[in-house]
C-alpha positions in Angstrom: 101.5 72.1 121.9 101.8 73.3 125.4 99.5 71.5 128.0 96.2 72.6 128.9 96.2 75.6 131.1 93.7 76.0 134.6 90.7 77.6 133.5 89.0 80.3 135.2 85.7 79.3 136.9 84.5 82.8 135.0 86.2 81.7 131.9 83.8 78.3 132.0 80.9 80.1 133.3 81.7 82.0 130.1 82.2 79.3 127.6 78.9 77.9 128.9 76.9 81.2 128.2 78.3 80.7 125.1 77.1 77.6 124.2 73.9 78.3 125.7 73.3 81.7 123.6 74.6 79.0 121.0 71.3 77.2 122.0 73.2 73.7 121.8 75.6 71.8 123.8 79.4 73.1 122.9 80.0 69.1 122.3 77.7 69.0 119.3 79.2 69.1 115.9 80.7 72.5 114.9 78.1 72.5 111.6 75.0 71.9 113.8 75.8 74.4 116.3 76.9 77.1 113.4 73.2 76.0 112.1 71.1 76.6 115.5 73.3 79.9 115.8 71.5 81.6 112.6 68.5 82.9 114.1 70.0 83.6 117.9 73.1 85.2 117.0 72.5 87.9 114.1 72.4 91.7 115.0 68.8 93.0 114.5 69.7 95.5 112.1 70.7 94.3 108.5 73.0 97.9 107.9 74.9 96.2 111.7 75.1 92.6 110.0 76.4 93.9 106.8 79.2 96.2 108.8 79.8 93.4 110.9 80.5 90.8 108.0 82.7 93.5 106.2 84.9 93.9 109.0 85.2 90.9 110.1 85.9 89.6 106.7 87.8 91.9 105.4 89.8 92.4 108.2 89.6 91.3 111.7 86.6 92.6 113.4 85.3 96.7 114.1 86.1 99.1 115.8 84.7 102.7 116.3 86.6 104.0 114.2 86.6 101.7 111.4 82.4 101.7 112.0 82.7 105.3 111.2 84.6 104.8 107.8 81.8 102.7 106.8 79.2 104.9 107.5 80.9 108.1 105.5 81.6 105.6 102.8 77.6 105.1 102.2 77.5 101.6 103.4 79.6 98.2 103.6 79.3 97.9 100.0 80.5 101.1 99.0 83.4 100.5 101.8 84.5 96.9 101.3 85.2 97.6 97.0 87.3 101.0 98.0 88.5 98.9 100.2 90.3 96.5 97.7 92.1 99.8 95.9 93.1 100.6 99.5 94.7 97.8 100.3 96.6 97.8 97.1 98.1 101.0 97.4 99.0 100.3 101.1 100.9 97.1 100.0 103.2 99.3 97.4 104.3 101.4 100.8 106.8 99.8 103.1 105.9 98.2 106.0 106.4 100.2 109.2 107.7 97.2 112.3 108.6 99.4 115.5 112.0 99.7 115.9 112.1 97.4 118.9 110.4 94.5 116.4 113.1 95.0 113.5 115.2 92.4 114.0 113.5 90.6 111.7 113.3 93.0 108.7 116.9 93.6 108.1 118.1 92.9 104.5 118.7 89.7 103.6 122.6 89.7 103.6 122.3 91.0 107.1 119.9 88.4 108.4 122.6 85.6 106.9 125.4 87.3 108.7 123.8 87.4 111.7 122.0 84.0 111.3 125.8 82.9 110.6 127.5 84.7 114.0 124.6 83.2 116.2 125.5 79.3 114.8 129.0 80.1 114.8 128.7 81.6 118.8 126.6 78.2 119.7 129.1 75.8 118.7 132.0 78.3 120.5 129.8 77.8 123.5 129.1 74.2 122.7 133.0 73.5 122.7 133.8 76.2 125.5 131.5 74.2 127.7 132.8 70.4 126.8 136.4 71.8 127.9 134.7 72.9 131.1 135.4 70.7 134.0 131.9 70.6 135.8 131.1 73.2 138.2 133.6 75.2 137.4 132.3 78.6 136.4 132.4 79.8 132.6 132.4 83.0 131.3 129.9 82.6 128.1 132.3 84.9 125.4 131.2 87.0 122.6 130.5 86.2 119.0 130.5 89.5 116.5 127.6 91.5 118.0 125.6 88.7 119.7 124.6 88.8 123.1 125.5 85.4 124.6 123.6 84.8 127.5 124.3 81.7 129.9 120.8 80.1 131.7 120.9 79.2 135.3 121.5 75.7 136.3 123.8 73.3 134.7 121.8 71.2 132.4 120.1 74.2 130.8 120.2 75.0 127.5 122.7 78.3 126.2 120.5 80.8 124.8 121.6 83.4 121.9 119.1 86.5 121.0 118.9 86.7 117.2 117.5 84.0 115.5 114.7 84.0 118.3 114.6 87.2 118.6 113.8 87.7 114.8 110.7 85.3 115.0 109.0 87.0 117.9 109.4 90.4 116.1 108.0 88.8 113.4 105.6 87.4 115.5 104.8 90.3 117.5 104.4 92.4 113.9 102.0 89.9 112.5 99.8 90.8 115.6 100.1 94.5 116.0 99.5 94.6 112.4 95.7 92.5 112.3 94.6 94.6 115.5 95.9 98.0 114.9 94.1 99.1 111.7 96.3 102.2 111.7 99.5 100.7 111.9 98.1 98.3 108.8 95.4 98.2 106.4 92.9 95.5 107.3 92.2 94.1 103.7 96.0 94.1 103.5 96.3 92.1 106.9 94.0 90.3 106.0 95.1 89.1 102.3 98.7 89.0 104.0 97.8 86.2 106.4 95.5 84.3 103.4 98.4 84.2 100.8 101.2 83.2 103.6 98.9 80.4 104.7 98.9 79.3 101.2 102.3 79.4 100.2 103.4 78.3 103.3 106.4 77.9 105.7 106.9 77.5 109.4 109.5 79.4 111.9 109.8 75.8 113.4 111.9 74.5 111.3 115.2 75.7 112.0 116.7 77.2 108.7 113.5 79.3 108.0 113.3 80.9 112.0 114.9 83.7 110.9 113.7 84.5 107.4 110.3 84.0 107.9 109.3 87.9 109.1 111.5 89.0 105.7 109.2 86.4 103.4 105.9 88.0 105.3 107.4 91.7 104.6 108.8 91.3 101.3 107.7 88.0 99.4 104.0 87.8 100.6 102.9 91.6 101.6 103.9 93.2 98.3 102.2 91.3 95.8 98.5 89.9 97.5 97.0 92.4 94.9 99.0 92.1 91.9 99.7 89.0 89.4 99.6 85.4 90.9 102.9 84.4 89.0 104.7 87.5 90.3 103.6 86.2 94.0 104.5 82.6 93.3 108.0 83.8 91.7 108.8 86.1 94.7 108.2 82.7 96.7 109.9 80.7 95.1 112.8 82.5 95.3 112.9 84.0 98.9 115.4 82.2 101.2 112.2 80.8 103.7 110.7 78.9 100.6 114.1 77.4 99.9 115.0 76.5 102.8 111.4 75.5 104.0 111.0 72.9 101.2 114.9 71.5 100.4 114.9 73.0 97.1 118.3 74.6 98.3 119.3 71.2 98.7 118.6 69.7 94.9 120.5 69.4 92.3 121.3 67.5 88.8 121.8 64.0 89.8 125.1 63.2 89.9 125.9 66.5 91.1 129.5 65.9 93.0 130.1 69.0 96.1 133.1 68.0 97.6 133.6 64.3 98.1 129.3 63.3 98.1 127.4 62.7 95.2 123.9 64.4 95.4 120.8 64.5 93.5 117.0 66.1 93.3 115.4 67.1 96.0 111.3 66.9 94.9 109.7 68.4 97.8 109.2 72.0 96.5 108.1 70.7 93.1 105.7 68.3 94.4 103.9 71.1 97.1 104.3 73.7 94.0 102.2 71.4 92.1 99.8 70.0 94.8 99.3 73.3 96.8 100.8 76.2 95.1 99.1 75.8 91.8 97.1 73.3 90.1 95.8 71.4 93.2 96.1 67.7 94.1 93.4 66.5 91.5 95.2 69.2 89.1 96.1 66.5 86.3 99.9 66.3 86.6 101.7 62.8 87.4 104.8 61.8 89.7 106.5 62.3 86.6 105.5 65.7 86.1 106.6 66.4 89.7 109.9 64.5 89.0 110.5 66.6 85.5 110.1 70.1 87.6 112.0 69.2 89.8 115.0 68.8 87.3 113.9 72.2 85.7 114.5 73.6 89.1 118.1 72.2 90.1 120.2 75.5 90.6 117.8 77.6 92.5 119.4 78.1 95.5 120.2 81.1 98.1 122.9 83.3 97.9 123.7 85.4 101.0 125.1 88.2 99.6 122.8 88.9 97.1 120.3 91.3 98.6 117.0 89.3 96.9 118.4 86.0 99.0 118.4 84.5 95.3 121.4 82.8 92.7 120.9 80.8 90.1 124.1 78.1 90.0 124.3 77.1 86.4 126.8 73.7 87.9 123.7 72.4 89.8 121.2 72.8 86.9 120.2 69.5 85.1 120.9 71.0 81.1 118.8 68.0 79.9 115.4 67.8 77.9 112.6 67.5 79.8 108.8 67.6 79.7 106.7 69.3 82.4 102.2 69.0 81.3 103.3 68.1 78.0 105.4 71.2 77.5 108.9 70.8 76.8 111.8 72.0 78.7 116.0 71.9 77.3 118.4 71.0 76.5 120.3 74.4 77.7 123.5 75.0 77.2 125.6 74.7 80.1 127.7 78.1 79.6 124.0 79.8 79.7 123.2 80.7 82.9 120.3 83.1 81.8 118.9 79.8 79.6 119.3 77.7 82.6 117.2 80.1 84.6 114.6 81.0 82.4 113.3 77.4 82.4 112.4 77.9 86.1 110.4 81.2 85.4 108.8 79.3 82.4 107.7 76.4 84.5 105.9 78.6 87.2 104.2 81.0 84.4 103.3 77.7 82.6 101.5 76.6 86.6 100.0 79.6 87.1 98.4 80.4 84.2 96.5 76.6 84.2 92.7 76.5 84.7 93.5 74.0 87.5 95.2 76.9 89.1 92.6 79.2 88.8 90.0 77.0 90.0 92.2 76.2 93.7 93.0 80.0 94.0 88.8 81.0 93.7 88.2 77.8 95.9 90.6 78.9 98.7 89.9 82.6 98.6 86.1 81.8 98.5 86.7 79.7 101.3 88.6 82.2 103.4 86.3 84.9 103.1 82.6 83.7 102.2 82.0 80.1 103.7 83.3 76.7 104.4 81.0 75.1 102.0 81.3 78.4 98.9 78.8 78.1 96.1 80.0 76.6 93.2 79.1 79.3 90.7 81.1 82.0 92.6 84.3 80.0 92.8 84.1 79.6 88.8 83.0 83.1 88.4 86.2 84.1 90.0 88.3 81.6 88.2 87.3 83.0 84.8 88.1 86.3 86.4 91.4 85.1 87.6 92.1 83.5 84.0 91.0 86.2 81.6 93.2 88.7 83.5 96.3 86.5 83.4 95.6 86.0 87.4 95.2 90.0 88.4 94.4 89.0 92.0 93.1 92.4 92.9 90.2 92.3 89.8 89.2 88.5 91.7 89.2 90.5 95.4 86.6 93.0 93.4 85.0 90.4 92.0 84.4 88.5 94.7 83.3 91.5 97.6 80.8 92.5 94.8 79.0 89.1 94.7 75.9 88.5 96.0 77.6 85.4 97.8 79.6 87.3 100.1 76.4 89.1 101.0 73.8 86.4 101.9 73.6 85.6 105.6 73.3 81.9 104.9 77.2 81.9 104.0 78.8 81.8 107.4 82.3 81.5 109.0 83.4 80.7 112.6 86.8 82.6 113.8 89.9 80.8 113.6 92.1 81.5 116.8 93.9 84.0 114.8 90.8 85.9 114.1 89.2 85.7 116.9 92.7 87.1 119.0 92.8 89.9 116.4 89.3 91.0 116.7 89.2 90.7 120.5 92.1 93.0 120.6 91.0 95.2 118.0 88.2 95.7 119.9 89.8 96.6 123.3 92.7 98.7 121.9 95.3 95.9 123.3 98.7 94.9 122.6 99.0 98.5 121.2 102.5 99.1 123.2 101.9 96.4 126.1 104.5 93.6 125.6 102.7 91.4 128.2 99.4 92.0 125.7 101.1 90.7 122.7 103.0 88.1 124.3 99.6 86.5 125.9 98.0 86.6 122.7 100.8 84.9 121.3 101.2 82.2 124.3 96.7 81.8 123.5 97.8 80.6 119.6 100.2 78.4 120.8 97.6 76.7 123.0 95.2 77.3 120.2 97.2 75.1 117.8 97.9 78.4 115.4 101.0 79.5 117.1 102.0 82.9 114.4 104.2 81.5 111.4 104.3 78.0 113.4 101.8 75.9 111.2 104.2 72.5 110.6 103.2 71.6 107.1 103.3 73.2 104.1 99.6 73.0 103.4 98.5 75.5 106.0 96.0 75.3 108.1 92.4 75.3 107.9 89.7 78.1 108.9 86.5 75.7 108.4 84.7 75.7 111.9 84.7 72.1 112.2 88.4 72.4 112.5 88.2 74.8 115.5 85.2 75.0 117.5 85.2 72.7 120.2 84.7 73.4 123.9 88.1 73.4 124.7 88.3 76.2 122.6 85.5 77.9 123.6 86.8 77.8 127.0 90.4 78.9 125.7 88.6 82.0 124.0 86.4 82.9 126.8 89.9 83.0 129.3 91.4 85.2 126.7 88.2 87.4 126.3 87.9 87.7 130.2 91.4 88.8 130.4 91.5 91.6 127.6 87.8 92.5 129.0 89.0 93.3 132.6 91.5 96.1 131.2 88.8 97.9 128.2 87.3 100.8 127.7 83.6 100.8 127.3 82.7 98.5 124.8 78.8 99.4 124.6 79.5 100.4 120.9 79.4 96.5 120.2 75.5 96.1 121.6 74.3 97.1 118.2 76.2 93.8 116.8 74.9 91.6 119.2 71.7 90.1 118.9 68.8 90.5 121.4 69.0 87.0 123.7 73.0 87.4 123.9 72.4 91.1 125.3 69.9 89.7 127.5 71.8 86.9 129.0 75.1 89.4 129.3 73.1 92.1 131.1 72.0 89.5 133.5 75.5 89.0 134.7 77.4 90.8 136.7 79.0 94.1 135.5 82.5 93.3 135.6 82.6 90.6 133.7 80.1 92.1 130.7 82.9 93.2 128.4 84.4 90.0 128.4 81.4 88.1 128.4 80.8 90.3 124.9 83.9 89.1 123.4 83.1 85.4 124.5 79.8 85.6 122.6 78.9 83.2 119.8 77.8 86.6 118.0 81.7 87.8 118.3 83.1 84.5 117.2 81.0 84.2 113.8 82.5 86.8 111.3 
């Protein structure tokens, strides 16, 4: 994380508006001040409250025209369940990246090629530059297509364009597509950012940089609104999974490539188990974890192949084994199909467990109703997910028809994410300004939710304890300042506000009102 930046004297005047209209002190606990901001921070209106959580919920905030889809589809109600068949049929349509963002959604043989020039360029350079006597001049030379650019200054770092090139496009896509709800569909953004968060991986680590965008496009995107197993297979299979979590990397003990003996690898079994599916208190063992793993061996990544994906029958472990009691092998080692199959047995055998179900409601009721959900709506939309065979869109209707999404009592706080989104949703930036999108971006990092940058493969948290702080609020309030000072009118956002914020923003002076609307505790609460 990159140090603190200089606040604005306007950006803590603003934070501390916002902790006053909070009507507590921003170093309170996150739950009491979400609690004191019940009564202060509602809109007046319950038609504005119920546009405003739809909105914000199922996407990332309102805008005028989005407001105005709601009203000619009778209501938030009516508009958040047509909204879930939307979505749906957006995600069967390609994704649409500008051309100057592409990079990053090339097919997959391409992306290896180019991933493979750019290493291959680096260690040219990195041998070019040990035969250089020192300060003598070196002409940086060309690898395939890559532009190989030489920093300034003797000790710094040579730089190649692809690989990062590919993560801020992905980046940069990721942003355009939460805040421009014509370039995506907002349920779809929306569902898109939930289901990479859960099956995570992170652009930081150095294999995945360049694959990530593809697994957002193509793994993730597709399938947030059909079955769960087809989502977890497409996963498990994409080169960013592989890569992410080693399974690339393990194979049948014994296993000899070239002169090293190698064996399993059980990090992607063990976070398939813990996070994917049936959940840490999901009633598997280490020996569960250590038997998948062995049905796994041979899933590995194939750069040719245009899904990323080969199954290598030499790597597989042929044995018997038994995974929750269910028995896997032997396989005959001339039977690659049989070898394979076990794999998509496992992870249809994972997904369809009532432990599954159960983490899947509890997540998504987390994500979109409150930190603490009800208990009866995250078993109501287990059985759901269950008695369809885990048709994610029938649990999405399911859960915007409850009367738990509804009630006022269930709050959330913004993430980062959500609050960047929203705040540029609002304003209309980032829609072609490069300097918008990459401020936004540079405000994650800072945040701690840098895009496709979460370390750990349990992605990160949305509960408001995890967020608000006063650092933050003072991080948001620089950020709402800054996309403030360059909107349109944003009067169309009084009627979500409640009374004493409107109050204490009219009181200031006019400038700064737009931002001061997007630093509001009313804006940050979805």
């Amino acid at each position: 994380m990159q140090a603190l930046p200089r606040f604005s004297r306007a950006a803590l005047a603003a934070a501390a508006l916002c902790a006053a209209t909070l009507s507590s002190p921003p170093v309170l606990a996150a739950s009491a001040t979400l609690e004191r901001a019940d009564a202060s921070s509602a809109p007046a209106n319950s038609a504005d409250a119920a546009t405003w959580r739809v909105l914000s919920r199922l996407g990332y905030g309102p805008t005028p025209a989005l407001i105005a889809q709601v009203r000619q589809a009778g209501g938030a109600r009516a508009w958040a369940l047509a909204q879930v068949d939307a979505a749906f049929a957006a995600s069967r349509l390609p994704p649409a990246p500008a051309p100057e963002l592409a990079a990053f959604d090339q097919p997959l043989p391409q992306i290896f090629a180019s991933v493979k020039a750019e290493r291959e360029a680096r260690r040219v350079l990195r041998d070019a530059r040990a035969d250089t006597p020192p300060g003598s001049a070196m002409t940086p030379p060309m690898a395939g297509n890559m532009n190989v650019k030489q920093a300034s200054g003797p000790d710094t770092a040579l730089e190649l364009s692809y690989i990062k090139d590919s993560a801020q496009g992905a980046a940069a896509w990721r942003l355009a597509a939460c805040s421009q709800p014509t370039l995506e569909n907002p349920l779809l953004a929306r569902l898109t950012e939930f289901w990479f968060n859960h099956l995570n991986v992170s652009a930081d680590k150095g294999a995945d940089r360049a694959f990530v965008g593809h697994y957002v496009l193509h793994a993730i995107r597709p399938n947030v609104l059909g079955r769960f197993e087809d989502l977890l297979v497409a996963s498990a299979r994409h080169p960013a999974m592989l890569y992410y979590l080693d399974q690339a990397q393990s194979v049948a003990e014994g296993t000899m490539q070239g002169e090293r003996r190698r064996g399993l690898n059980e990090n992607y079994a063990r976070e398939l188990m813990e996070l994917h599916t049936l959940g840490v208190n999901g009633g598997y063992t280490q020996n569960d974890v250590r038997e998948l793993a062995r049905v796994l061996t041979g899933w590995t990544v194939a750069p040719q192949q245009p899904d990323g994906f080969r199954f290598a029958p030499r790597l597989h472990d042929d044995g018997a084994k038994t995974v929750l009691g269910r028995a896997f092998g032997p396989t005959d080692p001339r039977d690659a199909r049989a070898g394979e199959a076990e794999g998509l047995t496992a992870l249809h055998l994972l997904a369809t467990q009532p432990a599954t179900a159960h983490r899947v409601a509890l997540r998504l009721a987390h994500w979109f109703v409150a930190d603490q959900p009800p208990p009866a709506l995250v078993d109501q939309l287990a059985r759901i997910f269950q008695s369809t065979q885990g048709d994610l869109r029938a649990v999405m209707r399911q859960l915007v028809q409850s009367p738990a999404f509804w009630d006022p009592a269930n709050r959330l706080f913004k993430t980062p994410l959500d609050f960047t989104c929203s705040a540029m949703a609002a304003t209309g930036a980032g829609t072609d300004d490069e300097r918008e999108l990459r401020r936004a971006a540079g405000f994650l990092n800072n945040a701690g939710q840098g895009l496709h940058r979460w370390p750990t493969p349990d992605g990160y948290k949305t509960d408001a304890a995890t967020w608000l702080s006063p650092d933050a609020l003072t991080r948001r309030a620089d950020l709402a300042l800054a996309l403030g000072r360059g909107a349109a009118d944003l009067g169309w956002l009084q009627p979500f506000l409640s009374p004493a914020t409107r109050a204490r923003i009219a009181a200031q002076p006019v400038q700064l009102q737009a931002g001061l609307m997007l630093a509001s505790p009313d804006f940050m609460n979805k």
